[in-house]
N, CA and C atoms as an extended XYZ file, in Angstrom:
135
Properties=species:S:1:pos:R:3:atomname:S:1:resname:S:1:resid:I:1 pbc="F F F"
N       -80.650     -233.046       46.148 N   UNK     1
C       -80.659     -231.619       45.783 CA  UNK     1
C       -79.531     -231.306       44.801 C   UNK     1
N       -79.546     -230.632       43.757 N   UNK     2
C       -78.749     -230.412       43.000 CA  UNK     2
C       -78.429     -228.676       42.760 C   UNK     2
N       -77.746     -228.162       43.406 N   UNK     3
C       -77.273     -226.775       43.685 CA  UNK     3
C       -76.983     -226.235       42.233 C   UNK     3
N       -76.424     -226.704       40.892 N   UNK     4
C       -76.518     -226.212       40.302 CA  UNK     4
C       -77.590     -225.483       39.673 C   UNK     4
N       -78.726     -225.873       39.717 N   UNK     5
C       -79.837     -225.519       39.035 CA  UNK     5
C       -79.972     -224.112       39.549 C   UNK     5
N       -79.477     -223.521       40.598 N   UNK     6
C       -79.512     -222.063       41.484 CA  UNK     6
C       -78.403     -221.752       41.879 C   UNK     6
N       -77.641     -221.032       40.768 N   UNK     7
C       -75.854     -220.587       40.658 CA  UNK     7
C       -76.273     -219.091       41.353 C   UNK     7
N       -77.501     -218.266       41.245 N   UNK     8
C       -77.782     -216.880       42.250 CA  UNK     8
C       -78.835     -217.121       42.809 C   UNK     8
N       -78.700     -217.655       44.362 N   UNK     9
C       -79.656     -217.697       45.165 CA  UNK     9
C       -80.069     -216.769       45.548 C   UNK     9
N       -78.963     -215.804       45.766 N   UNK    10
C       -78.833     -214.186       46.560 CA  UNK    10
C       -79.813     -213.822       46.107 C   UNK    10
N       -79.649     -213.344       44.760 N   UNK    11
C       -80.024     -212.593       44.103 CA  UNK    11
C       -81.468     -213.112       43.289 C   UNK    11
N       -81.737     -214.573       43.727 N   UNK    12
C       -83.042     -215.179       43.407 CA  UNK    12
C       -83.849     -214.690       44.968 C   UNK    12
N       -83.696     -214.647       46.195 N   UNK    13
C       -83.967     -213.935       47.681 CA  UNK    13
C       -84.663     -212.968       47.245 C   UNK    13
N       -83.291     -212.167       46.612 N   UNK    14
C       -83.496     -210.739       46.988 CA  UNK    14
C       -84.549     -210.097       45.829 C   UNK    14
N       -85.032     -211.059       44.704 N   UNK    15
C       -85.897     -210.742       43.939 CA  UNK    15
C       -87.247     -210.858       44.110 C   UNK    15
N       -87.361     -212.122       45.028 N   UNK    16
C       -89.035     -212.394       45.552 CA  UNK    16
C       -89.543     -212.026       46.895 C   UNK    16
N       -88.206     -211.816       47.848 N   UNK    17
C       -88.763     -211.992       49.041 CA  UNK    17
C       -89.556     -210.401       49.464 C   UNK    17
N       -88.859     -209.413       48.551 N   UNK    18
C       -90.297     -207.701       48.452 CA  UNK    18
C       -91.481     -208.070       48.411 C   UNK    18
N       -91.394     -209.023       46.625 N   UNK    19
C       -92.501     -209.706       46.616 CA  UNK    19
C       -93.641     -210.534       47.122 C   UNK    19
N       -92.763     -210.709       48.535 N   UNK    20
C       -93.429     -211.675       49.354 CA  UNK    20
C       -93.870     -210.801       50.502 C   UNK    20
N       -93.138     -210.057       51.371 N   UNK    21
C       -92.871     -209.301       52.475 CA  UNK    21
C       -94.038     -208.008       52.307 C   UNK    21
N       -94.141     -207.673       51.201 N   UNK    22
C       -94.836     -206.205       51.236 CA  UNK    22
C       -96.256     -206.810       50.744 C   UNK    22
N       -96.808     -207.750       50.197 N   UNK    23
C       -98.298     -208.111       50.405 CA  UNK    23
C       -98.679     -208.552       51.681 C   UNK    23
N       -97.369     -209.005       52.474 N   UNK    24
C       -97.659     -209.876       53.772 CA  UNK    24
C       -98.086     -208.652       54.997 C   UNK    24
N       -97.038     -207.985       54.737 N   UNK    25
C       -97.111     -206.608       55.736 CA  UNK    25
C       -98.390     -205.846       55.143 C   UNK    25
N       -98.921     -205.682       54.004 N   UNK    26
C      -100.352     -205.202       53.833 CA  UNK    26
C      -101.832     -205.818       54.560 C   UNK    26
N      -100.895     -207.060       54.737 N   UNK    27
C      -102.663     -208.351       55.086 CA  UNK    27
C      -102.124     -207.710       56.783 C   UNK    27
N      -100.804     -208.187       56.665 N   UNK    28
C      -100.872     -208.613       58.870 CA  UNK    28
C      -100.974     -207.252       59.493 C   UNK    28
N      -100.443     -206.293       58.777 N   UNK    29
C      -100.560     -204.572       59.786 CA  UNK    29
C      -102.712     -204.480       59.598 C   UNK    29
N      -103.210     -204.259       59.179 N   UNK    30
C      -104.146     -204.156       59.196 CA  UNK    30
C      -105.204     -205.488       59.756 C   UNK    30
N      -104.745     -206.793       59.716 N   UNK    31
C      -105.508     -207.371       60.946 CA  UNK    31
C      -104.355     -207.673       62.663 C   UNK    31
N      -103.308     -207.154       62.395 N   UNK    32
C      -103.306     -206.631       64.206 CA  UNK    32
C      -104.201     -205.781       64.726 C   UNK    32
N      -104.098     -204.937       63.602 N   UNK    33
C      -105.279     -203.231       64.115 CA  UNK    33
C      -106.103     -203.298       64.004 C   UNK    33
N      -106.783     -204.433       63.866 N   UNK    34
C      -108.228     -204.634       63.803 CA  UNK    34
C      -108.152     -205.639       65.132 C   UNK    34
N      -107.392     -206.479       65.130 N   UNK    35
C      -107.296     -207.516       66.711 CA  UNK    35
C      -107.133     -206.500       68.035 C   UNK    35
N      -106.082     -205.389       67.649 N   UNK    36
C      -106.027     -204.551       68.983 CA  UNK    36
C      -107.047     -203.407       69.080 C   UNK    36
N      -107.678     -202.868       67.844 N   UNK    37
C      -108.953     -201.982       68.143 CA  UNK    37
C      -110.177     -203.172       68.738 C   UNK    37
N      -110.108     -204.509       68.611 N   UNK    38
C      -111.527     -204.982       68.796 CA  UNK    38
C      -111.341     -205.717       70.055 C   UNK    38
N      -109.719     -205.509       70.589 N   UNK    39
C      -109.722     -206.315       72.232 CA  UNK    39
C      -110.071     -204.719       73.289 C   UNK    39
N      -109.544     -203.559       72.719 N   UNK    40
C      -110.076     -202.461       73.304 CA  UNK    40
C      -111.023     -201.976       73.287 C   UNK    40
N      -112.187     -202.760       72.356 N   UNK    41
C      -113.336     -202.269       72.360 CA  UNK    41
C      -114.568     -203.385       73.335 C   UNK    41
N      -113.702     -204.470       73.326 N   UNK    42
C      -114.097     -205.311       74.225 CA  UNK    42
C      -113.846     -205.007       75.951 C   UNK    42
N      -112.813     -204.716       75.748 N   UNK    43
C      -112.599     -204.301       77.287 CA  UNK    43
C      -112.921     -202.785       78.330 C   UNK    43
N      -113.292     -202.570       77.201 N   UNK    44
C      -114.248     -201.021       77.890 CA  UNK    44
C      -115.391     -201.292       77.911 C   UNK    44
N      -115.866     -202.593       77.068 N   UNK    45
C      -117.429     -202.493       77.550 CA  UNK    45
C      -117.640     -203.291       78.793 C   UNK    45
């Protein structure tokens, strides 16, 4: 590994990981709520 090649890691983080975090939280909040509307719709029937 050669550390120079990434003198701002921080600030290499703190540039992608929005990028990463806020498509992720778009996909996973909407299939929990689809896993917990469809185990409650299972269990009332």
């Amino acid at each position: 590994m050669v550390l120079k090649e990434y003198p701002m890691s921080s600030e290499f983080a703190l540039t992608w990981l929005p990028a990463v975090f806020i498509p992720l939280i778009g996909i996973m909040a909407p299939a929990v709520f689809i896993v917990l509307v469809g185990r409650h719709i299972t269990a009332t029937d």
